[in-house]
C-alpha positions as CSV (number, residue, x, y, z in Angstrom):
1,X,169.2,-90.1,-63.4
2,X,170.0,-86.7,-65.0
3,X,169.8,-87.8,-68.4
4,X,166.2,-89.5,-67.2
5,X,164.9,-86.1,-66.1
6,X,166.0,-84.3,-69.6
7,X,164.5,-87.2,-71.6
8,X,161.3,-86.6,-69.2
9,X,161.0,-82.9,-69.6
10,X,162.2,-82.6,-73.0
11,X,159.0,-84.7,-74.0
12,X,156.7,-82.2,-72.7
13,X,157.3,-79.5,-74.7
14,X,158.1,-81.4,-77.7
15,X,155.2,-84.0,-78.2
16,X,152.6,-81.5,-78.1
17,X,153.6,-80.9,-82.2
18,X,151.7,-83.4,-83.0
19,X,149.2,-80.3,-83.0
20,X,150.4,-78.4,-85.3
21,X,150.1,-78.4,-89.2
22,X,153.1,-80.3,-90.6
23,X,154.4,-77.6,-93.2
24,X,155.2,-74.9,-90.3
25,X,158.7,-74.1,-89.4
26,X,157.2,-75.8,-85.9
27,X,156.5,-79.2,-86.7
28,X,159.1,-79.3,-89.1
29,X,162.2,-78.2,-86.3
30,X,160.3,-80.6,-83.9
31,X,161.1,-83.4,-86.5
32,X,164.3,-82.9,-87.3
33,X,164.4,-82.7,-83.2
34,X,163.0,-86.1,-82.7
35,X,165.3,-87.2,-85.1
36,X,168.3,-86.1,-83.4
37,X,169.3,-83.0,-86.1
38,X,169.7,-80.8,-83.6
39,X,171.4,-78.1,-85.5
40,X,168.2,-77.9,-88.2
41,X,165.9,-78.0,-85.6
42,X,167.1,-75.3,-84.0
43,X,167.1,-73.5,-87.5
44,X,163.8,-74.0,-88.0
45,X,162.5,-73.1,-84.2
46,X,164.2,-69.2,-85.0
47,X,162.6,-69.1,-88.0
48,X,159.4,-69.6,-86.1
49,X,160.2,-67.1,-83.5
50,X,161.0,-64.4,-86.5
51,X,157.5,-64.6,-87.6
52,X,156.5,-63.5,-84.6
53,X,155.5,-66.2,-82.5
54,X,156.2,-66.1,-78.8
55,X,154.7,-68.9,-77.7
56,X,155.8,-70.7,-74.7
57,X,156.1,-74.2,-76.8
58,X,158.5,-72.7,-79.3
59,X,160.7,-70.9,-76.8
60,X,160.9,-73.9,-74.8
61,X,162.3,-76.1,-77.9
62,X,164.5,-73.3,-78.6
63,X,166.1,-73.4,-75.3
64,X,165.9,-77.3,-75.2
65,X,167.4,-77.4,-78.3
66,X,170.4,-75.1,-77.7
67,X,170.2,-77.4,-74.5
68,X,171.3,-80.4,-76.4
69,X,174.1,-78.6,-78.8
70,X,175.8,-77.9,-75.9
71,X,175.0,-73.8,-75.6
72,X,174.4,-73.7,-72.8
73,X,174.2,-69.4,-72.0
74,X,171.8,-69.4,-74.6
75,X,169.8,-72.2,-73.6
76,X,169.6,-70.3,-69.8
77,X,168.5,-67.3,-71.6
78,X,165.5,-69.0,-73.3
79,X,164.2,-70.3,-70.4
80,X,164.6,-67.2,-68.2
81,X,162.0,-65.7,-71.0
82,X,160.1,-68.8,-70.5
83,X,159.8,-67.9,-66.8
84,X,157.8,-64.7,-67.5
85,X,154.8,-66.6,-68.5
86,X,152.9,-67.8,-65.5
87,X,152.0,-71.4,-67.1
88,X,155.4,-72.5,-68.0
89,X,157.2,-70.6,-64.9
90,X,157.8,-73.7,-62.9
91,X,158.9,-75.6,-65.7
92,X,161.4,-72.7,-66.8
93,X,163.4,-72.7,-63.6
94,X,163.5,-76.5,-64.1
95,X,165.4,-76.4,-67.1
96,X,167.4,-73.3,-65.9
97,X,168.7,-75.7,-62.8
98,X,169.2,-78.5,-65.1
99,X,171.3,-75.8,-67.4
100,X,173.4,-75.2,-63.9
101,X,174.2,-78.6,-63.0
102,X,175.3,-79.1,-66.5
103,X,177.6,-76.1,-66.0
104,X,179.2,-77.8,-62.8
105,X,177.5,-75.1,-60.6
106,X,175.8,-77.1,-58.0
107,X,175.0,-74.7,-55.2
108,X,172.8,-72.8,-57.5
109,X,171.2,-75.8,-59.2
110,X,170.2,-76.6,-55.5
111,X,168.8,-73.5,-55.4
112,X,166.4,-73.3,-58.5
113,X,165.9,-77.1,-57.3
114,X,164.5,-76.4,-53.8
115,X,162.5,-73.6,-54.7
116,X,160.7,-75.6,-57.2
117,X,160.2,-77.9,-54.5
118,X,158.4,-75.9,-52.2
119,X,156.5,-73.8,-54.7
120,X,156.0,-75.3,-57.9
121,X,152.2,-76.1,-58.5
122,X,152.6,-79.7,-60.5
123,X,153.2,-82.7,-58.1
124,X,155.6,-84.6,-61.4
125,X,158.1,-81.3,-61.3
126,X,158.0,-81.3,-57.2
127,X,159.3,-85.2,-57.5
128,X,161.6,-84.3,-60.3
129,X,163.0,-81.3,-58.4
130,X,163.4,-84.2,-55.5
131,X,164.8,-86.7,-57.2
132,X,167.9,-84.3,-58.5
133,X,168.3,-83.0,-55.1
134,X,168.4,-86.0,-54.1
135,X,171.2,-87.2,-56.4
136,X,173.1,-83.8,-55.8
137,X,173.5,-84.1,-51.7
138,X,176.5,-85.8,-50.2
139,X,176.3,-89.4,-49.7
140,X,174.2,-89.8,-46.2
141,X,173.8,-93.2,-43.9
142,X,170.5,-94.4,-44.9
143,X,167.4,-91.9,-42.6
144,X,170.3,-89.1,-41.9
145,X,168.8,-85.9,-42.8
146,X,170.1,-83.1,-45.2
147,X,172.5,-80.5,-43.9
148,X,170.5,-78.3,-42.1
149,X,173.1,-75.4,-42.1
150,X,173.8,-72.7,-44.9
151,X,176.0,-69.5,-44.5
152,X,177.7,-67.0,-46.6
153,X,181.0,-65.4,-45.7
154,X,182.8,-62.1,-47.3
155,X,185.3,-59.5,-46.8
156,X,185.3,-56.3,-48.9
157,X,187.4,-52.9,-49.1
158,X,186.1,-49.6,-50.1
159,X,186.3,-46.2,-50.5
160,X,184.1,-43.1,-48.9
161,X,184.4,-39.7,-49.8
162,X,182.3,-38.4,-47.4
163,X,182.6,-40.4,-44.0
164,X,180.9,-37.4,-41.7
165,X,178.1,-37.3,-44.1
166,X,178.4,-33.6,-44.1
167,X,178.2,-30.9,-47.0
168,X,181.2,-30.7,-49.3
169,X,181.5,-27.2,-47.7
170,X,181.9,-27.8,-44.4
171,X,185.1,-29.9,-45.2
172,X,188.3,-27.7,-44.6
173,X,189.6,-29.8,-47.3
174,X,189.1,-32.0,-50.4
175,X,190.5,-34.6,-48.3
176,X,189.0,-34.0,-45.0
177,X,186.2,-36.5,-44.3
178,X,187.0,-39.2,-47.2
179,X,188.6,-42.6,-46.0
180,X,188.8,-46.1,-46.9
181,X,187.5,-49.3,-45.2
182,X,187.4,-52.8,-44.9
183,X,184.2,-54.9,-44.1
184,X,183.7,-57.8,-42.6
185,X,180.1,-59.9,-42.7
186,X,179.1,-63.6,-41.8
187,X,175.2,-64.6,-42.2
188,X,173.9,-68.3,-41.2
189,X,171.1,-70.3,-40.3
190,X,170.2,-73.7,-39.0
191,X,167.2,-75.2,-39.8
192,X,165.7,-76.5,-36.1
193,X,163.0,-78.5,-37.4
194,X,161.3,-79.5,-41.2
195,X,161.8,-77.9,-44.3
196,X,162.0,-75.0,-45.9
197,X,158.4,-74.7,-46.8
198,X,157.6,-75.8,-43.1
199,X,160.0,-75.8,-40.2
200,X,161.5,-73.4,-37.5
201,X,165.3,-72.2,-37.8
202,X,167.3,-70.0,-36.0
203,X,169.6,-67.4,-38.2
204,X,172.2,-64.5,-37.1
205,X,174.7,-62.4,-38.8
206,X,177.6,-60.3,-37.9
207,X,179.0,-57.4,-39.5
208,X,181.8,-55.1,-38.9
209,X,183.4,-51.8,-40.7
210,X,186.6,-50.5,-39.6
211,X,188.0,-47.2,-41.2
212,X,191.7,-46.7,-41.4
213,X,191.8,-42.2,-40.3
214,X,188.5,-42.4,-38.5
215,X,188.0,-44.9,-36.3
216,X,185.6,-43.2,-33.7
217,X,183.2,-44.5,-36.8
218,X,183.9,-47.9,-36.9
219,X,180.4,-49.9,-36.7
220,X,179.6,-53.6,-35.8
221,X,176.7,-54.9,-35.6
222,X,175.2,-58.6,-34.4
223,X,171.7,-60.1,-34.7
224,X,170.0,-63.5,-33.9
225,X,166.4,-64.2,-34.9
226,X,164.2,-67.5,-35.0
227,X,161.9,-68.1,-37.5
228,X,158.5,-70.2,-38.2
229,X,158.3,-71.1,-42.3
230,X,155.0,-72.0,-43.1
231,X,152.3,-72.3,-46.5
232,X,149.0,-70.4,-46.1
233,X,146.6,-69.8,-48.9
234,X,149.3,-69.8,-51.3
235,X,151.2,-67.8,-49.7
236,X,155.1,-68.9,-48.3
237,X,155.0,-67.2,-45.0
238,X,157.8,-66.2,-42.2
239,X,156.8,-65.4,-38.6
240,X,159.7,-64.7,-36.1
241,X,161.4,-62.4,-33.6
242,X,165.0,-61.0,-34.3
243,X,167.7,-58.7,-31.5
244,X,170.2,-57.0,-32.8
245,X,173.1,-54.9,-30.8
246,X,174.9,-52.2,-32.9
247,X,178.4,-50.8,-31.4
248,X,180.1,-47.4,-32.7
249,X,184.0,-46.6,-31.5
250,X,183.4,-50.2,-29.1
251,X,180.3,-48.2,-27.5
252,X,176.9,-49.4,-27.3
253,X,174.7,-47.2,-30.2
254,X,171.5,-49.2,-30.0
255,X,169.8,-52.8,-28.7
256,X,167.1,-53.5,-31.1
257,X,163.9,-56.0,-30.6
258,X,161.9,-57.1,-33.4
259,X,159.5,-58.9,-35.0
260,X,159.1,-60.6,-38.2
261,X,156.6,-61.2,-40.8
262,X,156.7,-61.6,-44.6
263,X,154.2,-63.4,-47.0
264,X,156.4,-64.6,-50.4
265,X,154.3,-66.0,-53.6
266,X,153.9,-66.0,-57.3
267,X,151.4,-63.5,-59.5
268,X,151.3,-62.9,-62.5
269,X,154.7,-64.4,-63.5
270,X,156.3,-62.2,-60.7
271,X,157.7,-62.8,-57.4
272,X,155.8,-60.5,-54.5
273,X,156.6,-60.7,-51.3
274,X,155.1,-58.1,-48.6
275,X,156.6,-57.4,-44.7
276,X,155.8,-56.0,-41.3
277,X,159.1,-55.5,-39.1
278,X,158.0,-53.5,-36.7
279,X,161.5,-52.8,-33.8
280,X,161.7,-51.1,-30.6
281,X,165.1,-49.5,-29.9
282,X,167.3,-49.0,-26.8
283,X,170.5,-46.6,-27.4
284,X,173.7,-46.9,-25.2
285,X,175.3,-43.9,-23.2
286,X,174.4,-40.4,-25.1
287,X,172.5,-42.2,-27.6
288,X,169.0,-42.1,-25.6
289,X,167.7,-40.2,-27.7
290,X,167.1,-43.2,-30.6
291,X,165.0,-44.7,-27.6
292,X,161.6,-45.9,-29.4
293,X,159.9,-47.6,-32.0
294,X,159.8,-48.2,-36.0
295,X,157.5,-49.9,-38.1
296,X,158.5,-50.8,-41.1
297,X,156.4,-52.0,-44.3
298,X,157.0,-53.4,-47.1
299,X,156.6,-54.5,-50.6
300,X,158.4,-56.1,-53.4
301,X,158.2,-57.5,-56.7
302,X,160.1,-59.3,-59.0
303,X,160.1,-60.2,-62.5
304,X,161.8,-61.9,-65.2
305,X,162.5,-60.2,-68.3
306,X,164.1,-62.1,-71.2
307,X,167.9,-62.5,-70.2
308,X,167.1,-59.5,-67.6
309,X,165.4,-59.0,-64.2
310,X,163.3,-56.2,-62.8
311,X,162.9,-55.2,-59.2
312,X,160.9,-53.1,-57.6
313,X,160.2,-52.0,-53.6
314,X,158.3,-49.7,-51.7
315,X,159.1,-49.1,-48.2
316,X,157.0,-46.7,-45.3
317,X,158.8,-46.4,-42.0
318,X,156.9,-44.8,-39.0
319,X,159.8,-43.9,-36.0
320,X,158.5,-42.3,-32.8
321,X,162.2,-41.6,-31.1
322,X,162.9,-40.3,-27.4
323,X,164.6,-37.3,-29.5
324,X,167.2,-34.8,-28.4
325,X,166.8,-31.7,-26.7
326,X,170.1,-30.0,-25.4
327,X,170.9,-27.4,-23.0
328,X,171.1,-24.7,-24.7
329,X,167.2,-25.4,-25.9
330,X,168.2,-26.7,-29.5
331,X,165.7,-29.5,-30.1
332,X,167.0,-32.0,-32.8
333,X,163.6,-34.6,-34.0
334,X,164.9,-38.4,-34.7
335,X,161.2,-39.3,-35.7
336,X,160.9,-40.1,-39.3
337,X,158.3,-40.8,-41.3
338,X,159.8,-42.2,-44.8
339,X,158.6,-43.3,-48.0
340,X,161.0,-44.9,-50.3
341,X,160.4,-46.3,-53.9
342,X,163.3,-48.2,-55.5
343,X,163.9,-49.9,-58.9
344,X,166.8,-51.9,-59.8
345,X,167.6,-54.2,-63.3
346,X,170.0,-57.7,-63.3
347,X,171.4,-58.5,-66.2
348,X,173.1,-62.0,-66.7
349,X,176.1,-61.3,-69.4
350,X,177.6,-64.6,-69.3
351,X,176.5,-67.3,-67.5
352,X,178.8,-66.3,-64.2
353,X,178.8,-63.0,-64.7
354,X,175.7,-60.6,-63.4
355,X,175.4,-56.9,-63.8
356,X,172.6,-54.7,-61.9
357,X,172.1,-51.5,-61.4
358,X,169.5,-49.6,-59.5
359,X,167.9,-46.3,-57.6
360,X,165.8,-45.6,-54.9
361,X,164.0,-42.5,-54.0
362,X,163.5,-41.5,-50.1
363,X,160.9,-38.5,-48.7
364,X,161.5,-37.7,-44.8
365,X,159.3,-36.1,-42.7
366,X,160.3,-35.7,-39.5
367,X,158.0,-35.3,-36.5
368,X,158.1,-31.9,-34.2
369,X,159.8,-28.6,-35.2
370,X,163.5,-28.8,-35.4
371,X,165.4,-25.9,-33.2
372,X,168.9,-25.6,-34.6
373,X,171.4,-22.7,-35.7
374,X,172.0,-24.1,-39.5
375,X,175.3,-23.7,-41.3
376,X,174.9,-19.6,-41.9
377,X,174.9,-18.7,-38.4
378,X,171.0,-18.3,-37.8
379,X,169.4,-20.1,-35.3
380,X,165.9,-21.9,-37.2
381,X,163.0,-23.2,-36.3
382,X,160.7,-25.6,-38.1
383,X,159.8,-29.0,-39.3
384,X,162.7,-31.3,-41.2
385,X,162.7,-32.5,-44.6
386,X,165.0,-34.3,-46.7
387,X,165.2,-36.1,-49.9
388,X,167.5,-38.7,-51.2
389,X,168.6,-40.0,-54.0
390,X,170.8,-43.2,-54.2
391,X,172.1,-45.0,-57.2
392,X,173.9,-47.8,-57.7
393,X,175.9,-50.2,-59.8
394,X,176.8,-54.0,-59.0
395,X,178.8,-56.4,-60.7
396,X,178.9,-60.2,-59.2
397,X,181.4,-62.8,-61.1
398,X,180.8,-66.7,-60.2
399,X,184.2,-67.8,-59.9
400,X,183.9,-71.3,-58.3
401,X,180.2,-72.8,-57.5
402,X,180.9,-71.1,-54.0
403,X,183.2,-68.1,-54.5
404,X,182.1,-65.1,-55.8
405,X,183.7,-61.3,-56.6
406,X,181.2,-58.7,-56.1
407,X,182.4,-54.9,-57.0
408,X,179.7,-51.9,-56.1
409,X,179.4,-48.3,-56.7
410,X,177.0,-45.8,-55.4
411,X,176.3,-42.2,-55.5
412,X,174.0,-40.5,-52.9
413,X,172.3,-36.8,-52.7
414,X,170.8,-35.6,-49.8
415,X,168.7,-32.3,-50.1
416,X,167.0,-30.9,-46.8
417,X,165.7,-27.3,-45.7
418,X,168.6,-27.5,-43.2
419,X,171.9,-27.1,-45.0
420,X,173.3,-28.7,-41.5
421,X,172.3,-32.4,-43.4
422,X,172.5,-31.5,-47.0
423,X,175.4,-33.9,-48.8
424,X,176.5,-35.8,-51.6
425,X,178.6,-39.3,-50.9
426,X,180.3,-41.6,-53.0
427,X,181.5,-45.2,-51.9
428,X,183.4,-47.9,-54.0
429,X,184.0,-51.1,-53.0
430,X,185.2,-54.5,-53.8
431,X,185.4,-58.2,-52.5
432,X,185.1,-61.7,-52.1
433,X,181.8,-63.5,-51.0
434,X,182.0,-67.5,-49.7
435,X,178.7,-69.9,-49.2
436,X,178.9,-72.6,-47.7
């Protein structure tokens, strides 16, 4: 059935020759193609491509044909770059699950596989992309349905230079403040009803960070959200509610409420997807204060670019917090509003080996005037303001079809008009990621 769905795609690409004048470097790799010379077609094809022609036709036979000798990386490559072109998008992550499968990775193959099912615009690649799922699934009784659970596991250690968050300065120390870590985090869902185009599920997550000096920061976290997926007017859409409880040293920090919506679709050869998650808080204890609401927006793109990938985000987030207001009349504001922009690049350097890196810019303005005596000693009044900067590098290495090795780095500066919140921090970190 595999070799049935390359013979069937293979012919669209390469029949439409018959088009073109027989003495181009085209029509001539297309015949040494059809007549199994794989080697000179693919000759022929980059000689095509070095005159300047980047149309989707011949960058589809040079990834088919690279296909068929057996190269597969470069074949993946080709048909990444096919991906940026609107008209042969659906097509491009076709042939880049067919490269997986070929490649033994399954899980991801399922992935290009079902997205193409739910998205892709031509009925004949939406039965193709069925048919291989199809093949790929465990053996079922005849009517059982498909698994309807997915989860990813994985466990990390790291290393923070700057645990408190506080400037360099304040630190008695070089030492005073850094620590290392270990992470915990489990995310799963199970799909109630329908498919993943149309159906309800229900989807949590847990997380935990313990530090080995400073434990009266160790964090966990736990959520549980259900979800309506649903197509409108092109658009894949997500409506659902989410609660979330957040501990810190074992103590209550906050209870969170939310709601959930985000519209997912193709333009342009990008992938844009846009969110409201507007959350009402509840803290624990002494942590009143976070009582309130954020709204969050957002919006993303994503893009393909030859054996790369582009990202780019914009967030706004409105808080309106209980705030703090001591005894001694200091008034602290937890009411942000914040504008972020972010920007991050993938590259695939082998074909289980993926390298990103990435920075995002924040602006804070937060609401009311501040009261505080600041690091020098003198007691300040006035609005607070803080930028960040936060960079970071990623490495992710396939190891099996469902283990992977993930190792990240990332630098932040924090600048504010109170030298109380100024920092820098580093973290490192490194560790193992199951799905399942």
């Amino acid at each position: 059935m595999l070799a049935k769905a390359i013979k069937t795609i293979s012919l669209w690409g390469l029949l439409s020759a018959s088009l073109v004048h027989a003495e181009d470097n085209f029509s001539r790799g297309t015949a040494a193609f059809k007549h199994g010379d794989y080697q000179e077609a693919l000759v022929q094809f980059e000689l095509e491509r070095r005159k300047g022609n980047s149309d989707g036709k011949l960058i589809y036979n040079i990834g088919i044909t690279h296909f068929k000798l057996g190269n597969y990386h470069e074949a993946g490559l080709a048909f990444r770059q096919l991906t940026e072109a609107p008209r042969w998008r659906d097509l491009g992550y076709f042939q880049m699950a067919l490269v997986e499968e070929k490649q033994g990775r399954k899980d991801r193959a399922i992935h290009f596989y079902r997205e193409i099912e739910a998205q892709a615009e031509s009925d004949k690649l939406r039965r193709l992309a069925n048919k291989r799922l199809a093949a790929l699934a465990p053996a079922e009784p005849r009517g059982a349905k498909s698994n309807p659970w997915l989860g990813i596991v994985s466990a990390s250690a790291g290393y923070d230079d700057n645990v408190f968050a506080l400037r360099d300065e304040l630190q008695l120390d070089s030492s005073a403040g850094d620590d290392v870590y270990s992470e915990l985090f489990a995310w799963g869902q199970y799909r109630l009803h329908g498919t993943t185009s149309d159906g309800w599920r229900l989807q949590g997550f847990g997380y935990g960070r313990r530090y080995r000096e400073y434990s009266s920061l160790d964090i966990n976290s736990y959520s549980l959200g259900l979800s309506r997926d649903l197509q409108w007017a092109g658009w894949q859409t997500e409506f659902g509610v989410a609660a979330e409880h957040t501990t810190l040293d074992g103590k209550q920090l906050t209870n969170r409420a939310g709601l959930v919506g985000r519209l997912k679709r193709s333009l342009g050869g990008a992938r844009v997807t846009l969110a409201y998650l507007p959350s009402h808080y509840s803290g624990g204890g002494n942590y009143t204060y976070l009582d309130g609401w954020r709204h969050r927006f957002e919006a993303k793109w994503q893009r393909p670019l030859r054996s790369a990938t582009v990202s780019a985000l914009y967030r706004l987030d409105i808080d309106d917090r209980a705030d703090l207001e001591n005894e001694g009349g200091e008034f602290y504001s937890y009411s942000p509003t914040r504008h972020s922009l972010g920007l991050e690049l993938g590259w695939q350097l082998r074909s289980n080996w993926v390298v990103s890196a990435g920075v995002e810019y924040r602006a804070s303005e937060y609401g009311g005037s501040n009261s505080l005596t600041d690091t020098d000693g003198v007691q300040r009044r006035e609005a607070r303001e803080a930028d960040r900067v936060k960079s970071w590098l990623e490495s992710e290495l396939q190891l099996s079809p469902r283990l992977q090795l993930a190792g990240k780095v990332s630098v932040v500066d924090n600048e504010e008009n109170f030298d109380l919140y100024t920092h820098d921090k580093t973290e490192a970190s490194l560790g193992v990621r199951y799905v399942f």
